[in-house]
KOLGU-4560 file (N, C-alpha, C; in nm, 3 decimals, padded with zeros to 5 digits):
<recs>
<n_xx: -01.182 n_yy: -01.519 n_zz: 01.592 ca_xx: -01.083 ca_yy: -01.417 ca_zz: 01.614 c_xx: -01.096 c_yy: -01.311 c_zz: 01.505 mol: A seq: 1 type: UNK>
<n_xx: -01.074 n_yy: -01.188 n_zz: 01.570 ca_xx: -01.115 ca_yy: -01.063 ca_zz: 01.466 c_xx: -00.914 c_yy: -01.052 c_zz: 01.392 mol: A seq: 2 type: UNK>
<n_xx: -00.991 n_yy: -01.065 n_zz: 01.263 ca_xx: -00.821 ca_yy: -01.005 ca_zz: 01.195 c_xx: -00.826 c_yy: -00.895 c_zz: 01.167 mol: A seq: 3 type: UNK>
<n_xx: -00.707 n_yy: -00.829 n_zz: 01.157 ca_xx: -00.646 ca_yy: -00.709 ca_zz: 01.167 c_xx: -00.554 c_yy: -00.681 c_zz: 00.999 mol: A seq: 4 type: UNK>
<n_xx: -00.569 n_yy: -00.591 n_zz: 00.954 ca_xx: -00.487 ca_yy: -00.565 ca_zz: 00.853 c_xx: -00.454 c_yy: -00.419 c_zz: 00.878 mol: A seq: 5 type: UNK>
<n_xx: -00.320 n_yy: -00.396 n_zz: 00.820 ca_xx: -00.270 ca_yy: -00.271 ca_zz: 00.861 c_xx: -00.204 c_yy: -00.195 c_zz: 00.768 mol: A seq: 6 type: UNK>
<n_xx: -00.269 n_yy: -00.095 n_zz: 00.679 ca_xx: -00.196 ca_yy: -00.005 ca_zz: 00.595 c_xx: -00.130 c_yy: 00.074 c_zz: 00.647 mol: A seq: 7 type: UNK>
<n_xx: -00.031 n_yy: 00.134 n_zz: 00.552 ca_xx: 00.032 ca_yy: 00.277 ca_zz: 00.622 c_xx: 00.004 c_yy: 00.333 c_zz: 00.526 mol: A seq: 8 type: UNK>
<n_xx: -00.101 n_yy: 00.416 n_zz: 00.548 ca_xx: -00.152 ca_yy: 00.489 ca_zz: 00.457 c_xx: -00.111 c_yy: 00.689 c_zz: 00.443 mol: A seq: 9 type: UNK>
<n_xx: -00.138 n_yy: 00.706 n_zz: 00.316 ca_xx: -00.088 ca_yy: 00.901 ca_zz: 00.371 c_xx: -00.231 c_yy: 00.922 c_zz: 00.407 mol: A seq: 10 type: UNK>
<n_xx: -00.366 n_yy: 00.890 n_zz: 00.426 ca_xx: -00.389 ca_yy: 00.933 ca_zz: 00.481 c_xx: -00.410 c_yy: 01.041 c_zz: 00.629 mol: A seq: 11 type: UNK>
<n_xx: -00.304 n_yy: 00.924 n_zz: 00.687 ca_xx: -00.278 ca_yy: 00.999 ca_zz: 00.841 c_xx: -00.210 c_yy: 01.133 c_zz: 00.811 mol: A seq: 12 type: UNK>
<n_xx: -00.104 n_yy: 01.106 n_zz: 00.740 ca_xx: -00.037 ca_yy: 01.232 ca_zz: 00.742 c_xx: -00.076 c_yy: 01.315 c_zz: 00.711 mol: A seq: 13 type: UNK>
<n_xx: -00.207 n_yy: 01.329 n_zz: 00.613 ca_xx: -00.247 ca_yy: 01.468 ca_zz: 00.542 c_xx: -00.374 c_yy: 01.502 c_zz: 00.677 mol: A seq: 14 type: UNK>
<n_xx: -00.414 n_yy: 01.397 n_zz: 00.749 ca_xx: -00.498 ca_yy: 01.444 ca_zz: 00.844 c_xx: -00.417 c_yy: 01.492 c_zz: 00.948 mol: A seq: 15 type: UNK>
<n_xx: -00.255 n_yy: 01.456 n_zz: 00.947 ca_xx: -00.217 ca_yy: 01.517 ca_zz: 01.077 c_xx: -00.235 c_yy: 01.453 c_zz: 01.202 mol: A seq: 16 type: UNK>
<n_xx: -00.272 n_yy: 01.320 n_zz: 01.196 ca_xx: -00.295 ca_yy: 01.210 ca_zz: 01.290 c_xx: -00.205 c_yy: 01.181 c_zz: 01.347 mol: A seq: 17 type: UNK>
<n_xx: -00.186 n_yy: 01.175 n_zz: 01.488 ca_xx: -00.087 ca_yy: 01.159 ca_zz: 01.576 c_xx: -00.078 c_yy: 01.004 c_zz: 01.566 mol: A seq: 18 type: UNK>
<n_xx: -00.018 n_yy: 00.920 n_zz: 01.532 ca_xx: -00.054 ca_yy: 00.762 ca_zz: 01.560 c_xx: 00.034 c_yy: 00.735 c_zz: 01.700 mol: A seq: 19 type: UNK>
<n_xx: 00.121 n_yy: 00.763 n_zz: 01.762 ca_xx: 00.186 ca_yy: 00.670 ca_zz: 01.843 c_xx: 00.213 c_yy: 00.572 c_zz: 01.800 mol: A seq: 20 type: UNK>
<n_xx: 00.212 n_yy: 00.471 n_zz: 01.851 ca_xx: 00.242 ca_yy: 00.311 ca_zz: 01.860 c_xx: 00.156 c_yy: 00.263 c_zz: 01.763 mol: A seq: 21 type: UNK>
<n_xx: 00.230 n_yy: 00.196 n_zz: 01.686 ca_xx: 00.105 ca_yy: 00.111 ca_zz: 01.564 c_xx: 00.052 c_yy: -00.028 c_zz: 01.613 mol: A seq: 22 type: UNK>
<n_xx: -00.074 n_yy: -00.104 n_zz: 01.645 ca_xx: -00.081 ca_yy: -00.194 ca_zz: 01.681 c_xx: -00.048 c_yy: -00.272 c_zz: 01.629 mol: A seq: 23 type: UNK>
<n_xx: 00.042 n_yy: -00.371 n_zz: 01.656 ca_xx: 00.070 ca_yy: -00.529 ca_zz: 01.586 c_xx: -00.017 c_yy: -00.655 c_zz: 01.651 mol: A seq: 24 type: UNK>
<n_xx: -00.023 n_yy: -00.635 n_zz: 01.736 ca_xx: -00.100 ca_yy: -00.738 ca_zz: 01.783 c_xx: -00.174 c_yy: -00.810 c_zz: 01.774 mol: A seq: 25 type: UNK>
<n_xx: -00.196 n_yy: -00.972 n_zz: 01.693 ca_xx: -00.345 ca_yy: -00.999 ca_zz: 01.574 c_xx: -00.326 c_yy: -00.978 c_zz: 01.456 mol: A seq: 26 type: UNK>
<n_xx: -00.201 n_yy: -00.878 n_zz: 01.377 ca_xx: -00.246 ca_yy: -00.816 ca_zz: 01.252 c_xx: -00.181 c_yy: -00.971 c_zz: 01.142 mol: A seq: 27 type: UNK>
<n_xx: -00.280 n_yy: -00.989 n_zz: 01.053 ca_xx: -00.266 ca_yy: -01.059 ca_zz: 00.929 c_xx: -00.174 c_yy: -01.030 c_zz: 00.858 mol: A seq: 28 type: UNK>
<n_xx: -00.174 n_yy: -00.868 n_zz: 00.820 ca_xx: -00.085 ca_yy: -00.881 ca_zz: 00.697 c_xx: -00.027 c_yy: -00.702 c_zz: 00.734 mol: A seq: 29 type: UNK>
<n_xx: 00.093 n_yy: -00.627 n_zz: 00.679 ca_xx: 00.093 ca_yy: -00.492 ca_zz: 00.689 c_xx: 00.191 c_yy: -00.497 c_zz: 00.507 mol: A seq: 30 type: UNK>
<n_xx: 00.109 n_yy: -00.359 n_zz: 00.479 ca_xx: 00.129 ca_yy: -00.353 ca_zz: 00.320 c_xx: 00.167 c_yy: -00.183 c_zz: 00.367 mol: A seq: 31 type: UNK>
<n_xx: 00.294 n_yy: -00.174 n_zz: 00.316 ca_xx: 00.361 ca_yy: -00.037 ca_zz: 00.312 c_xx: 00.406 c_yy: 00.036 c_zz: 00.229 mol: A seq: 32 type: UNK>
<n_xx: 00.368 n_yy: 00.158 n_zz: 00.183 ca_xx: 00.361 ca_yy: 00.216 ca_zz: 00.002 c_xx: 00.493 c_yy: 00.232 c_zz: 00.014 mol: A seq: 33 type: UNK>
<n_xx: 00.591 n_yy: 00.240 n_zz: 00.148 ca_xx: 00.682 ca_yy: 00.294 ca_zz: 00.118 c_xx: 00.779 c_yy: 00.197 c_zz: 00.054 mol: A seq: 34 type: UNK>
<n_xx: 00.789 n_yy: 00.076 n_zz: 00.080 ca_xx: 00.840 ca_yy: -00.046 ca_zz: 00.027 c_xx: 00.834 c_yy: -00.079 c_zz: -00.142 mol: A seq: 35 type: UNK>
<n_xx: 00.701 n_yy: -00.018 n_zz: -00.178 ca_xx: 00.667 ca_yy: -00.082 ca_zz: -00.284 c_xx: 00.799 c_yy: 00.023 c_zz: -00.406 mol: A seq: 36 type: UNK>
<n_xx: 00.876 n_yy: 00.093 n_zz: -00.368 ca_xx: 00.947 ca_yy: 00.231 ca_zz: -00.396 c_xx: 01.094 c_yy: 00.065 c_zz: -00.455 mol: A seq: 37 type: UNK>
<n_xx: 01.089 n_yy: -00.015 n_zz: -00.376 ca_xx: 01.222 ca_yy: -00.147 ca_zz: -00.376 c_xx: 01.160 c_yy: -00.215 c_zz: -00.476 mol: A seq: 38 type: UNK>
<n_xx: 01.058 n_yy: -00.212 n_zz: -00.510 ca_xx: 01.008 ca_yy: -00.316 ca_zz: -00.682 c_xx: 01.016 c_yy: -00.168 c_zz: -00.805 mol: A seq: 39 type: UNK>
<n_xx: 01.017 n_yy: -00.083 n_zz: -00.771 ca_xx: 00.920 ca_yy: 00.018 ca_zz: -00.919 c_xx: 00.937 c_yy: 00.162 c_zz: -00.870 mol: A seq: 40 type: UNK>
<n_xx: 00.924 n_yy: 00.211 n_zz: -00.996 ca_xx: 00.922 ca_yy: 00.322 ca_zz: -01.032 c_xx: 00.842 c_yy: 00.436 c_zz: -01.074 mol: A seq: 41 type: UNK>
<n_xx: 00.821 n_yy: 00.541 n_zz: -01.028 ca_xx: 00.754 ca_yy: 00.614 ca_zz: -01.091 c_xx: 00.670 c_yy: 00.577 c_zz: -01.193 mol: A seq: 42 type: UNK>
<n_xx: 00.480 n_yy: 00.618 n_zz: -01.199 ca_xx: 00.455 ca_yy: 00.523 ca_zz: -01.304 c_xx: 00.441 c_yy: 00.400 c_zz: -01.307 mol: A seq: 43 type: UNK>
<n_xx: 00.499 n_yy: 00.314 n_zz: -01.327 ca_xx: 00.514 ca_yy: 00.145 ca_zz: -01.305 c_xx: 00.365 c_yy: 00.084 c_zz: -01.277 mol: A seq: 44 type: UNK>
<n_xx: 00.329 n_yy: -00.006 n_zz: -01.321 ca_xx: 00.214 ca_yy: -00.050 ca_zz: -01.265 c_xx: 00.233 c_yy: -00.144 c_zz: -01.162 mol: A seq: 45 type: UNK>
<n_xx: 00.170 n_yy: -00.161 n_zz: -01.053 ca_xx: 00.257 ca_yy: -00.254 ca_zz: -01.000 c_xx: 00.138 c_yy: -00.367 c_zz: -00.972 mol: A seq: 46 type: UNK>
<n_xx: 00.159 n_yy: -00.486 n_zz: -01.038 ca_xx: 00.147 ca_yy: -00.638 ca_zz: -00.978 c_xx: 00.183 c_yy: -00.727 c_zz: -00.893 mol: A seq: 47 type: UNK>
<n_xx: 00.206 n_yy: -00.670 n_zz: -00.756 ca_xx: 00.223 ca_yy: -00.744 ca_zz: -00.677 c_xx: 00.279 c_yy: -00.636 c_zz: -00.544 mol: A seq: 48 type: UNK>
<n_xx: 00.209 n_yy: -00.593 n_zz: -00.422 ca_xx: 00.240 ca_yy: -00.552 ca_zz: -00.352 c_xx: 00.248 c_yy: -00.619 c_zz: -00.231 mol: A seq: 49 type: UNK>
<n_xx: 00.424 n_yy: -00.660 n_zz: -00.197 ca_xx: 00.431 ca_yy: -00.750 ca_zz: -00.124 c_xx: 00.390 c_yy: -00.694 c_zz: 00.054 mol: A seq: 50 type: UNK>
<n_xx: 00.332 n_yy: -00.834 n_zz: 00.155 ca_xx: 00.329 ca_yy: -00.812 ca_zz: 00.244 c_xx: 00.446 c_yy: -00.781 c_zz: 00.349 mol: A seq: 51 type: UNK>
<n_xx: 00.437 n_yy: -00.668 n_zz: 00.461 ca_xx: 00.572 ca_yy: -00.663 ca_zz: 00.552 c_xx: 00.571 c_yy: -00.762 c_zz: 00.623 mol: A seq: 52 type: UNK>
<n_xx: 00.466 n_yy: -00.817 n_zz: 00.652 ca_xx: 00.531 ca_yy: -00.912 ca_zz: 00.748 c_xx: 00.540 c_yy: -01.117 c_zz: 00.657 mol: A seq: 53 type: UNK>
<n_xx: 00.572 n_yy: -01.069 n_zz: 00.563 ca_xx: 00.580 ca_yy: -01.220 ca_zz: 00.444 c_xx: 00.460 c_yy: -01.301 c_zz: 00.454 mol: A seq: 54 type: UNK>
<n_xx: 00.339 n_yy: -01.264 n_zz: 00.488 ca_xx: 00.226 ca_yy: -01.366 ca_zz: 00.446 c_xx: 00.136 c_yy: -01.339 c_zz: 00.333 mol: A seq: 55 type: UNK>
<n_xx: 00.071 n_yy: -01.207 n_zz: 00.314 ca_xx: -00.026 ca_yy: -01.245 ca_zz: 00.227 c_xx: -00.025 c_yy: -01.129 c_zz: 00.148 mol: A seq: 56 type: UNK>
<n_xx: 00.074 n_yy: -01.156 n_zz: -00.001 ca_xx: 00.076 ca_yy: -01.040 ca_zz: -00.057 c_xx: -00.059 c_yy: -01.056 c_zz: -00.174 mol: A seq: 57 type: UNK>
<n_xx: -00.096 n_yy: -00.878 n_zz: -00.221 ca_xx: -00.139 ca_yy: -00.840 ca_zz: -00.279 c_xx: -00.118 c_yy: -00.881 c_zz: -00.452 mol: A seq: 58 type: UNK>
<n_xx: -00.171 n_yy: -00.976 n_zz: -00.537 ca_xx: -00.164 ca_yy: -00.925 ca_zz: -00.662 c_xx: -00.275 c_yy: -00.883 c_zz: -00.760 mol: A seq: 59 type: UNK>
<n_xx: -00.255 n_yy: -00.898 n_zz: -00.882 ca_xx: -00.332 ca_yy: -00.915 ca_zz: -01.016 c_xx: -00.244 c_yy: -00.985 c_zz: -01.115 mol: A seq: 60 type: UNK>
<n_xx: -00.295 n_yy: -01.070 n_zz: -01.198 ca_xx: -00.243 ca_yy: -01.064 ca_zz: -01.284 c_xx: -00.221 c_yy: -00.999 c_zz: -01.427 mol: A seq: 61 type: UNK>
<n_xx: -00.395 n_yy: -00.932 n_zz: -01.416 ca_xx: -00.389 ca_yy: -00.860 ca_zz: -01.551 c_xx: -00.354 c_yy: -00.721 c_zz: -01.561 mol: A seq: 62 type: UNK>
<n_xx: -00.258 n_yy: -00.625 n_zz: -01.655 ca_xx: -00.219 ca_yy: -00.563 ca_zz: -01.666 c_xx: -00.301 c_yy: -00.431 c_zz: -01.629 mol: A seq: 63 type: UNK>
<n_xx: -00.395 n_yy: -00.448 n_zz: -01.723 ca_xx: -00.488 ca_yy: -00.389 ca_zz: -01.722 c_xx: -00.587 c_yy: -00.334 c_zz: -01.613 mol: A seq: 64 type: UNK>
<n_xx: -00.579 n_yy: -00.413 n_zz: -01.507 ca_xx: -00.630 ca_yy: -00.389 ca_zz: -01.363 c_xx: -00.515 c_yy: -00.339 c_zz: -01.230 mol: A seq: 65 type: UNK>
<n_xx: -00.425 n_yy: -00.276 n_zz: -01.298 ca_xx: -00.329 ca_yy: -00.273 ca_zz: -01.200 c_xx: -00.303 c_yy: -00.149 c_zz: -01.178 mol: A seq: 66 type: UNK>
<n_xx: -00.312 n_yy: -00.079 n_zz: -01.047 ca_xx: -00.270 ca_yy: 00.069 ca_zz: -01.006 c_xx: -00.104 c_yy: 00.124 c_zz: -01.048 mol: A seq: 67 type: UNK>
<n_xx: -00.110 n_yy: 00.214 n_zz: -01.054 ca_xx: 00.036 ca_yy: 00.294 ca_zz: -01.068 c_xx: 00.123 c_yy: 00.345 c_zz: -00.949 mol: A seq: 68 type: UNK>
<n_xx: 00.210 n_yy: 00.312 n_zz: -00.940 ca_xx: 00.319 ca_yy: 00.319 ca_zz: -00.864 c_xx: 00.348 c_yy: 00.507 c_zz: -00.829 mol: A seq: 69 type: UNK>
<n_xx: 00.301 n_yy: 00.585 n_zz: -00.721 ca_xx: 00.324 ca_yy: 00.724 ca_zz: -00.703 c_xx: 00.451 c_yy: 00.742 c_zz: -00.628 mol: A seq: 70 type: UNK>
<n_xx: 00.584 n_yy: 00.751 n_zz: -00.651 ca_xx: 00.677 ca_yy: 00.844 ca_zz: -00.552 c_xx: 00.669 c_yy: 00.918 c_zz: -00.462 mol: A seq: 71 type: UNK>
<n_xx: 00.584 n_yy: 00.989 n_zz: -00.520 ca_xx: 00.556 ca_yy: 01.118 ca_zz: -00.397 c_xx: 00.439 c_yy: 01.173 c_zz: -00.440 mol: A seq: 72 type: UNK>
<n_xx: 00.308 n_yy: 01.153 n_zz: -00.314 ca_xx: 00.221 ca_yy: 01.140 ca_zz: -00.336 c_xx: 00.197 c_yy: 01.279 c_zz: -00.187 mol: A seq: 73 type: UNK>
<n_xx: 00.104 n_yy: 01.343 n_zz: -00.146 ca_xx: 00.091 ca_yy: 01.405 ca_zz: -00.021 c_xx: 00.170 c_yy: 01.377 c_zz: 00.072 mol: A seq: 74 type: UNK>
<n_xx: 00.244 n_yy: 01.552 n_zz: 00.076 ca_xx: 00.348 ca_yy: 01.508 ca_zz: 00.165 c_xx: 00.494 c_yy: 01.431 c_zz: 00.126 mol: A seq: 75 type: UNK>
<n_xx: 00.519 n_yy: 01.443 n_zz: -00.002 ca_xx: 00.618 ca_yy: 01.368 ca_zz: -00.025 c_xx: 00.615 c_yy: 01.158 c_zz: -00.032 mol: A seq: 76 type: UNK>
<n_xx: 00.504 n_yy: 01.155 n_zz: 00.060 ca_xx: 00.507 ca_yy: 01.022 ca_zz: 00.077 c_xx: 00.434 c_yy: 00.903 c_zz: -00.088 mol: A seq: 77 type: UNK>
<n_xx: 00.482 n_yy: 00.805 n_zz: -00.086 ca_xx: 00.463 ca_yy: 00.726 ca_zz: -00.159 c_xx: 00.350 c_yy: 00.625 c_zz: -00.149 mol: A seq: 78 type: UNK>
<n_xx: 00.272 n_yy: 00.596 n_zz: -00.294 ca_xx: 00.149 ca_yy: 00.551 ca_zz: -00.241 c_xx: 00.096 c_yy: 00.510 c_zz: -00.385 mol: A seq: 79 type: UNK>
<n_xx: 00.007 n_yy: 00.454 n_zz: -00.383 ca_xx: -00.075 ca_yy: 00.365 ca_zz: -00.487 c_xx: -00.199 c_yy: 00.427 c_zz: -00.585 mol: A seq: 80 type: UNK>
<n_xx: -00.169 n_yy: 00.498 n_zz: -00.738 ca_xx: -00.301 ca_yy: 00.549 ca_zz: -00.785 c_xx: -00.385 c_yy: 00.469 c_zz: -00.864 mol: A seq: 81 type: UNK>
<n_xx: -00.516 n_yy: 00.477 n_zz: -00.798 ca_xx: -00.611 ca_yy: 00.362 ca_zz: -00.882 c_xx: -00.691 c_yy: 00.401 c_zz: -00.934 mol: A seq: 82 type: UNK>
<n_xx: -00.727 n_yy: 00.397 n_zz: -01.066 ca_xx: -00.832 ca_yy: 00.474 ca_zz: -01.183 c_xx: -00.955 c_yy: 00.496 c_zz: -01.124 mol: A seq: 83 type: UNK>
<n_xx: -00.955 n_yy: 00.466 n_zz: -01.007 ca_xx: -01.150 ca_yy: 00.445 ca_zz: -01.006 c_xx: -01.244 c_yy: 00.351 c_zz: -01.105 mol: A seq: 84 type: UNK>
<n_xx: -01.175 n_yy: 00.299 n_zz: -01.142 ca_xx: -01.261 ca_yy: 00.219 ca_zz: -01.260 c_xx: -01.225 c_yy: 00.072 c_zz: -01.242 mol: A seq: 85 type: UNK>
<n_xx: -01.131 n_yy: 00.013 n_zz: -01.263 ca_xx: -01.105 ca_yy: -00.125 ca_zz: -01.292 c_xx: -01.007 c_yy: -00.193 c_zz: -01.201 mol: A seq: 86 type: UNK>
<n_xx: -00.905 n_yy: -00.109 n_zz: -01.154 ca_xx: -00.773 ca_yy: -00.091 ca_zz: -01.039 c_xx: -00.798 c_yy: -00.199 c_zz: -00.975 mol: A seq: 87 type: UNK>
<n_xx: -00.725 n_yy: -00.291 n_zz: -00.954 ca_xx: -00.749 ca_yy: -00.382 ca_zz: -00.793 c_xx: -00.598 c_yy: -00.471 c_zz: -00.787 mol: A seq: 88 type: UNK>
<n_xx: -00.564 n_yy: -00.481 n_zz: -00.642 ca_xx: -00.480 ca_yy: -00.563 ca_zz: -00.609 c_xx: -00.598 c_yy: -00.682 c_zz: -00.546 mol: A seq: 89 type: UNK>
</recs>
C-alpha cells in the first residue's frame, strides 16, 4: 500500500493553487504550520511538530537541529524556517 503524507504547505498559496478537496484517503500523517502557532511563538525553535491526525509526530531532540517557528510567512500564513544546513524534524 502506497502511503500518503500531507502538508499544508504555503507553497500552494504563493502558487495560487486551486486545491479543492484535500485528499484524506490512505494519508499517514497531516502536519499543519498553522497548528504549530498552539505550541510557540515567533522565533521559537520548535521540537516537536505534532501530527493532525495523532499518529506520527515530527521531532528532534537536539536544539541545535531544530527549525524556527515563522508567524507569518507568505501571505500571512505560518510555516517552518530551516537553515539549510543542519534543520531537521
Amino acid at each position: 500500500m502506497k502511503k500518503r503524507i500531507l502538508f499544508s504547505i504555503v507553497f500552494a498559496a504563493i502558487a495560487n493553487f486551486a486545491l479543492g478537496q484535500i485528499p484524506t484517503q490512505d494519508l499517514e500523517a497531516w502536519y499543519r504550520p498553522e497548528e504549530l502557532a498552539e505550541d510557540y511563538s515567533q522565533g521559537d525553535l520548535v521540537s516537536v511538530w505534532r501530527d493532525a491526525m495523532g499518529l506520527h509526530d515530527l521531532s528532534t531532540a537536539s536544539s541545535s537541529y531544530r527549525p524556527s517557528f515563522e508567524s507569518s510567512l507568505e501571505h500571512g500564513l505560518a510555516g517552518l524556517r530551516f537553515d539549510g544546513g543542519n534543520d531537521e524534524l
